[in-house]
C-alpha positions as CSV (number, residue, x, y, z in Angstrom):
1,X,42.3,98.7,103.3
2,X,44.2,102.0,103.7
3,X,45.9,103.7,100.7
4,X,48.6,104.2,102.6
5,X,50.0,101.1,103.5
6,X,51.3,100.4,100.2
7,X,52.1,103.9,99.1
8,X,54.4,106.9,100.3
9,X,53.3,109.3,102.4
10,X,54.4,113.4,102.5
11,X,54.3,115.7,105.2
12,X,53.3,119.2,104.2
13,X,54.8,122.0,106.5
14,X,55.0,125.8,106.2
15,X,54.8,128.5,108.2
16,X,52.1,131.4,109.2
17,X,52.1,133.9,111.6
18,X,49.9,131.7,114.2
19,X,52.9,129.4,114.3
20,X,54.4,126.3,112.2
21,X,51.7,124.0,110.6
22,X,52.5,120.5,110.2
23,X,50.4,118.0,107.9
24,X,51.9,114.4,107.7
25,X,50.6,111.0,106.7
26,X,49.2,112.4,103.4
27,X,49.4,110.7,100.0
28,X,50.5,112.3,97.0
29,X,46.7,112.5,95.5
30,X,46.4,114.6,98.9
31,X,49.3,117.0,98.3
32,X,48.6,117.0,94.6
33,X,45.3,117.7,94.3
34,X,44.0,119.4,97.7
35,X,46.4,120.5,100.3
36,X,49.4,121.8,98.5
37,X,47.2,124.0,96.0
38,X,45.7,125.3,99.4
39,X,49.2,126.1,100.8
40,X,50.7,127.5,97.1
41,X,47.5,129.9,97.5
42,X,48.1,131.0,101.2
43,X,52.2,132.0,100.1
44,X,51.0,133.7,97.3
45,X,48.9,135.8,99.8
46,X,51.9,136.0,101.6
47,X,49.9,134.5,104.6
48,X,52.5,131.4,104.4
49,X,55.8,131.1,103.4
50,X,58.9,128.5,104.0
51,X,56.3,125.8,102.0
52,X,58.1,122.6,101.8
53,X,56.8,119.2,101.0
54,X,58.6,116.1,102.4
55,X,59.2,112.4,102.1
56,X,59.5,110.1,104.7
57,X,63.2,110.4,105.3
58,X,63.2,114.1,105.4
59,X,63.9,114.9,102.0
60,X,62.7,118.0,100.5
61,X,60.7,117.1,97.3
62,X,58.2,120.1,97.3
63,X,60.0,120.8,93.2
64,X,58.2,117.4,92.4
65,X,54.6,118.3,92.7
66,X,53.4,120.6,89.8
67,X,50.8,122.1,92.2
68,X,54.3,124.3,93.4
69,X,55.9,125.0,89.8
């Protein structure tokens, strides 16, 4: 059975100059450990900037994952 039907799910959006990128459905292991570090990389490059992580609802959490602090 999928992780995911039991646990919270993020969506992962910044920007880069090709356009918006969108990453949703991903569990907090996923943002933790592989996609936000990825994303934290590419703004301090300054290849991607307005990084936000969400929940569900919309809310912006992105202070919450160490992987940003």
């Amino acid at each position: 059975m999928d992780r995911r039907a039991f646990n919270p799910t993020f969506t992962l959006r910044y920007n880069t100059e090709a356009g918006e990128v969108v990453k949703g459905g991903l569990l907090r292991s996923e943002v933790q450990l592989f996609e936000g570090p990825k994303a934290n990389t590419m703004g301090d490059e300054g290849t991607a900037w307005n990084i936000a992580v969400l929940t569900e609802d919309g809310m912006d959490i992105t202070g919450r994952f160490t992987c940003f602090s």
